[in-house]
C-alpha positions, 0 to 999 in steps of 0.5 A: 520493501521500504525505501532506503534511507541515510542518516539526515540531520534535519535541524530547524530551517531557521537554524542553517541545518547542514545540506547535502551535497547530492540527493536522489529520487530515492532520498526525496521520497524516504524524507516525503514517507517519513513525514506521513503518517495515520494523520498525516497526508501527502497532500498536507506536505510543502515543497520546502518540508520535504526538502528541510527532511531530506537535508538540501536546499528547496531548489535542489528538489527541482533537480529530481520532481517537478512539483510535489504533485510528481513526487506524491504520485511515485510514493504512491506506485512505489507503494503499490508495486512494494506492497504487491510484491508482499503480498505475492510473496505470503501467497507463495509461502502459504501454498508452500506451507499449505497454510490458508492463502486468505488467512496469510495474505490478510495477515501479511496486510495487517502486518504492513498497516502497522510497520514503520516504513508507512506504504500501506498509508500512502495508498490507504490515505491518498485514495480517501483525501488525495488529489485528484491525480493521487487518487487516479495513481491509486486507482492505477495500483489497485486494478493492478492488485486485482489483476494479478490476484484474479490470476491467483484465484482462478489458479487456486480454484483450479487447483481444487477442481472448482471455478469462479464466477465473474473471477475479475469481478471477485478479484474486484471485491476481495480487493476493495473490501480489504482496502477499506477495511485497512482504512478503518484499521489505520485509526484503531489501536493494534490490539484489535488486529487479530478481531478484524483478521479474523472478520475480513478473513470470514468476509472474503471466504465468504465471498469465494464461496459464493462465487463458486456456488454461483459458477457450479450452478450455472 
């Protein structure tokens, strides 16, 4: 789920580009994601670029977020909420299609890192070199993405007769591991892609297995 986006003419300042009449919180932050990138993060953006991106005057911007301190933190709940919603969504799929669930859902992030709409950098960028209040938000999606992974786990677990130990703590782990990982992906090329799905995919089963072993013998 990306954020929508209407055609902009984003001329030089300087050569009096044509304005929009109207902007929505919605334009604000598809101009914001269009101008982040790998190399590139929120932090690093002025009020006025944005505003020049999405076609309007600066203090247009002030009709919709009080600073860009309020804008960055939306991209980065928007990024969160978006990616957890794919990522449930490949788990589904894998369970329909008795696929391995670890495999799939590594896969489905792999796939985000490299697709044009960007969210995935906004949560891997900004929790490395964000502000202080960008990293709390970002901190905010990732105990979310833990939380409701916890729940798949424990269920999956079931499902093979089998329980985790410490299920939040694995959660924790799983999430934290695939988080960094994909900070790293972000400054490789794709052709590494499959090496490292298949690397964070070991990891995390490794992870699970250890933690059903330590349940079965307690």
């Amino acid at each position: 789920m990306s954020v929508p986006e209407s055609a902009i003419d984003s001329t030089a300042e300087d050569a009096a580009p044509v304005r929009r009449a109207g902007i929505s919180r919605q334009d604000l932050l598809a101009a914001a994601l269009r101008l982040v990138g790998p190399h590139r993060s929120l932090s690093s953006l002025s009020l006025r670029e944005v505003a020049r991106e999405a076609g309007i005057a600066p203090n247009s911007f002030y009709r919709q977020f009080r600073d860009m301190d309020e804008l960055a933190v939306a991209l980065i709940d928007l990024a969160g909420s978006s990616l957890r919603q794919i990522i449930g969504q490949a788990r589904r799929r894998a369970l329909r299609a008795e696929r391995s669930v670890i495999r799939t859902s590594v896969e489905t992030f792999m796939e985000q890192l490299r697709a044009d709409d960007k969210l995935l950098h906004v949560l891997l960028r900004e929790g490395m070199v964000g502000s202080d209040a960008f990293k709390a938000a970002v901190e905010r999606e990732l105990s979310y993405f833990e939380d409701e992974l916890k729940v798949d786990l424990i269920r999956l677990a079931a499902a093979d007769g089998a329980t985790l130990h410490e299920p939040a703590l694995v959660s924790k782990a799983i999430t934290r591991l695939v988080f960094a990982a994909g900070a790293t992906a972000m400054d490789l090329p794709p052709e590494r892609d499959p090496e490292l799905v298949e690397q964070l995919s070991t990891m995390l089963r490794m992870i699970l297995t250890g933690s059903r072993a330590m349940a079965s013998s307690a």
